[in-house]
C-alpha positions as CSV (number, residue, x, y, z in Angstrom):
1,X,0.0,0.0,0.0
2,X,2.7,2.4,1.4
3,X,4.7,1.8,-2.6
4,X,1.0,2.4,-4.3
5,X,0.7,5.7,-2.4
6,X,4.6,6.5,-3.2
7,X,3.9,6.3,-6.8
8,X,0.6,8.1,-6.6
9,X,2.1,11.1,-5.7
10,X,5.2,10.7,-8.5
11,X,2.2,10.2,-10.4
12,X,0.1,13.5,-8.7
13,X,3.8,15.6,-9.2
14,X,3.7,15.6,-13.2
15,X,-0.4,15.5,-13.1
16,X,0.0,19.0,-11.7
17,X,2.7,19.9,-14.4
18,X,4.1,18.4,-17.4
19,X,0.8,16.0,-17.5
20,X,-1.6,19.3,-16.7
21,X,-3.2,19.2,-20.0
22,X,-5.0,15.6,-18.8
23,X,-6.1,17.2,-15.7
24,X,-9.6,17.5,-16.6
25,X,-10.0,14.1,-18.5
26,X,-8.6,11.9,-15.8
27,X,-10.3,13.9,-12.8
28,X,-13.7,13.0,-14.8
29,X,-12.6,9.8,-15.1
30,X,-11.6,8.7,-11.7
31,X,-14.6,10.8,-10.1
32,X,-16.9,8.8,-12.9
33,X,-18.1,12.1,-13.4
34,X,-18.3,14.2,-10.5
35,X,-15.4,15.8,-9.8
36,X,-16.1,19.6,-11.3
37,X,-19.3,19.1,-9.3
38,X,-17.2,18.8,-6.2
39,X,-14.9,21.6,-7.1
40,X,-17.8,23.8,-7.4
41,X,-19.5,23.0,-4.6
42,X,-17.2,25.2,-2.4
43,X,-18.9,28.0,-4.5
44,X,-21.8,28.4,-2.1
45,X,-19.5,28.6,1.2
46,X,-17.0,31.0,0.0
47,X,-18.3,33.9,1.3
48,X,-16.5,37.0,1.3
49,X,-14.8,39.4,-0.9
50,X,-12.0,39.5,-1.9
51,X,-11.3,35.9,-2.2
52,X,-8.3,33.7,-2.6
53,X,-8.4,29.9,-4.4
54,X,-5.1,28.0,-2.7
55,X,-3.9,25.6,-5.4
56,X,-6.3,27.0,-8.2
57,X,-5.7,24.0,-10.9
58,X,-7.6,24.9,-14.2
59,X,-9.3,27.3,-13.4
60,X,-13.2,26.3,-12.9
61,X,-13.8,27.4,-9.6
62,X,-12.4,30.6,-10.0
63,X,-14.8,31.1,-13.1
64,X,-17.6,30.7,-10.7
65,X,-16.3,32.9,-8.4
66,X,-15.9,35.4,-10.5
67,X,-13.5,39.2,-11.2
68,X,-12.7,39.4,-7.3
69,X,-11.2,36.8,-6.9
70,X,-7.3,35.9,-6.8
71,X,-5.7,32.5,-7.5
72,X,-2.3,31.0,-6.4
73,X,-0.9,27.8,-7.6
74,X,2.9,26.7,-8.2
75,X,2.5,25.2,-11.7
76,X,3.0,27.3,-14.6
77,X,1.1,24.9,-16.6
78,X,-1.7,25.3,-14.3
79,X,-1.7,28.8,-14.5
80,X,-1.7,29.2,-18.2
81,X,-4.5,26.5,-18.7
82,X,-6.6,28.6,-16.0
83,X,-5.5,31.8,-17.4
84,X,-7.1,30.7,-21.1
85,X,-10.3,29.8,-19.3
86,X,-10.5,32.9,-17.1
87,X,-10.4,35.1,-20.5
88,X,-12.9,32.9,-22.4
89,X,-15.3,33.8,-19.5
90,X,-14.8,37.2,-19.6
91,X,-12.7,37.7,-16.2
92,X,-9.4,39.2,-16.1
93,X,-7.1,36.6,-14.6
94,X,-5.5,37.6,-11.3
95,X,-3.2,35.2,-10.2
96,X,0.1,34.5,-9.1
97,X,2.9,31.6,-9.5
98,X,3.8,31.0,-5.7
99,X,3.5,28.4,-2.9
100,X,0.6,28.5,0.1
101,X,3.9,28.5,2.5
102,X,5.0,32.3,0.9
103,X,1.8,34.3,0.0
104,X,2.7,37.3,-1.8
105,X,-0.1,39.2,-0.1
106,X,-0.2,41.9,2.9
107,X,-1.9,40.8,6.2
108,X,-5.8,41.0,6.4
109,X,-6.0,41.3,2.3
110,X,-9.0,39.0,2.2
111,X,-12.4,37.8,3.2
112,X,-11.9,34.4,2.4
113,X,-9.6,31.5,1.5
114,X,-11.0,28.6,-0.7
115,X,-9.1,25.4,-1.4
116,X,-10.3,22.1,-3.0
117,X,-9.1,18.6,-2.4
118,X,-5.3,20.6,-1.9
119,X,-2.4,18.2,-1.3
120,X,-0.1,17.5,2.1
121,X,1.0,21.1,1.8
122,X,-2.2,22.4,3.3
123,X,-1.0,21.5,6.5
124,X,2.4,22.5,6.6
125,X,2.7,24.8,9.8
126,X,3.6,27.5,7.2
127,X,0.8,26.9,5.2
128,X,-1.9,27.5,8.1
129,X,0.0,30.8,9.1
130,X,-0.1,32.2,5.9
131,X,-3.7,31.4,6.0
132,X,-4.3,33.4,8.9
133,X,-2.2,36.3,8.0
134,X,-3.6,37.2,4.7
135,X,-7.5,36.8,6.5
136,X,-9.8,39.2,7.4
137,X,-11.0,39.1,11.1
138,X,-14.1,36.8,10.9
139,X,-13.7,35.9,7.1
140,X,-13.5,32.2,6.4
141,X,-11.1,29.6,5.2
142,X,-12.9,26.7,3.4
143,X,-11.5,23.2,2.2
144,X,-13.2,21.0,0.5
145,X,-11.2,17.8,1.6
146,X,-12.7,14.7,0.0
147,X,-15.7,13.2,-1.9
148,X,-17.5,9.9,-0.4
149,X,-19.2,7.6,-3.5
150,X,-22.5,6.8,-2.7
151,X,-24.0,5.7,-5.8
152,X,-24.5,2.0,-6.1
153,X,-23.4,1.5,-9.6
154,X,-20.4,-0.6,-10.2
155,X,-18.5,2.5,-11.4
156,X,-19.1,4.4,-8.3
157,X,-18.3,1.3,-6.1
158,X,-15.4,0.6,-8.0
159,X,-14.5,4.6,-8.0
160,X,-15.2,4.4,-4.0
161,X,-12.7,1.7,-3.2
162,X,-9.6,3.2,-5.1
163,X,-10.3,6.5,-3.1
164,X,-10.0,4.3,0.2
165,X,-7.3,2.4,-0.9
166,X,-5.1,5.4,-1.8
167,X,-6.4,7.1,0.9
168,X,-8.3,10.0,-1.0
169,X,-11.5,8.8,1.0
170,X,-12.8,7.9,4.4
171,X,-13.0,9.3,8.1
172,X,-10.5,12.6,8.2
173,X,-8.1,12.1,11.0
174,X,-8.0,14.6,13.8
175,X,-4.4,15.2,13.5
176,X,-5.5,16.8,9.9
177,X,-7.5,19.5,11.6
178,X,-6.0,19.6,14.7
179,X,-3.1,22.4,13.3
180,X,-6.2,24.6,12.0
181,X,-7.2,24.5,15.5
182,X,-4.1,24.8,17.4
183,X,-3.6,28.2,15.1
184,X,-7.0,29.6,16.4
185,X,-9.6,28.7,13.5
186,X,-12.7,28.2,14.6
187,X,-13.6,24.9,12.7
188,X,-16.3,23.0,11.5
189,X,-17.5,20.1,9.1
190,X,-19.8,20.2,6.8
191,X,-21.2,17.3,4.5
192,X,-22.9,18.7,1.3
193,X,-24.3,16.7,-1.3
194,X,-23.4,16.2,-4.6
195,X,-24.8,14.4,-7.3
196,X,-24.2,10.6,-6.1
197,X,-21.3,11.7,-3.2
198,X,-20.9,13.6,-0.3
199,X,-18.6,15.6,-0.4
200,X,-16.8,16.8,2.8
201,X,-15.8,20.8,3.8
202,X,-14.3,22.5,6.4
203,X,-14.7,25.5,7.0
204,X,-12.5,27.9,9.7
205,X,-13.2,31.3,11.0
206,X,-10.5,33.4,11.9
207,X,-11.8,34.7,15.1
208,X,-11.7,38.4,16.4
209,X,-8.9,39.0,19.1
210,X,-11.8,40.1,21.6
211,X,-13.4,36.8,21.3
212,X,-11.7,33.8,23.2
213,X,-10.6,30.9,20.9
214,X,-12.9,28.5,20.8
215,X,-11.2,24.5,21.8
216,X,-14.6,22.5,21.1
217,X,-14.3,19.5,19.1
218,X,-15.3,20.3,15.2
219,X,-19.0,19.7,15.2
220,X,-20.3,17.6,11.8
221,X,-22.8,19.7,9.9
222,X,-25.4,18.2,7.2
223,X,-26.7,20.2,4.6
């Protein structure tokens, strides 16, 4: 299992670059279907102007979210193909080449943070304080961490199982949000549905100083 994961992410390292054109194709593929839905879903809970996509990909969420809001990603061949589709829509592109560790942003620049399905360097130490730098006193910080297959089908059961297997699915370990915590988000958990998933958020609140961080244990939200 530990060698599958191990090539999974040589595997994830060129899908974000040299293999970027494919993006879209395979992430229909392995989603059998779904996956822009999932994407988008984070649409409704970004709340907040202006707002900032963490590891924008191609492009589609930031379509949705429309001219305020600011991508970063790391791959220039993610940038370009989400830069084509920005301009197609209408939207001048506003985004930057850069890693979530080093935001090239002042403090309190925005009134939300939006990240889908982002990779181990979400929770990098660096990560989550660059996260709560460039945030707005109560603006939000939304993940959208994983998809659950519901459907019944064969393809959706078959989907389902190489998610667990390479351990893209399943219950989200504490030591995953404990550092959002620890850092002083107020966090939660929502399950939304979509189409035949459910698809898991979080969503963190950078608290005002004047209010005490809050050390409850994430409470799991339906919608």
């Amino acid at each position: 299992m530990s060698l599958l994961r191990a090539g999974l992410r040589l595997f994830f390292l060129h899908f974000y670059t040299s293999l970027a054109w494919t993006y879209d194709a395979v992430a229909y593929l392995v989603s059998v279907g779904q996956w822009n839905a999932w994407v988008l879903s984070a649409r409704k809970a970004a709340t907040g102007l202006p707002v900032l996509e963490i590891g924008h990909g191609p492009g589609h969420l930031l379509v949705e979210l429309g001219p305020r809001a600011y991508g970063v990603d790391a791959s220039r061949q993610m940038s370009r193909i989400a830069q084509r589709r920005l301009r197609r829509a209408g939207i001048q592109p506003r985004l930057v080449r850069a890693r979530s560790q080093e935001l090239p942003f002042r403090s309190a620049s925005f009134g939300c943070l939006v990240s889908t399905f982002p990779a181990e360097y979400i929770l990098e130490p660096a990560s989550i304080r660059e996260a709560w730098r460039v945030l707005r006193e109560d603006a939000r910080l939304v993940i959208v961490a994983s998809g659950e297959f519901l459907g019944r089908r064969p393809l959706d059961r078959l989907a389902g199982w190489l998610f667990r297997i390479t351990g893209q699915a399943g219950e989200i370990p504490a030591e995953w949000t404990e550092p959002f915590v620890q850092t002083g988000f107020e966090l939660r958990r929502l399950d939304v549905p979509v189409m035949r998933s459910n698809v898991v958020q979080f969503i963190g609140i950078k608290p005002r100083p004047s209010r005490a961080a809050r050390r409850e244990p994430i409470r799991k939200q339906a919608i």
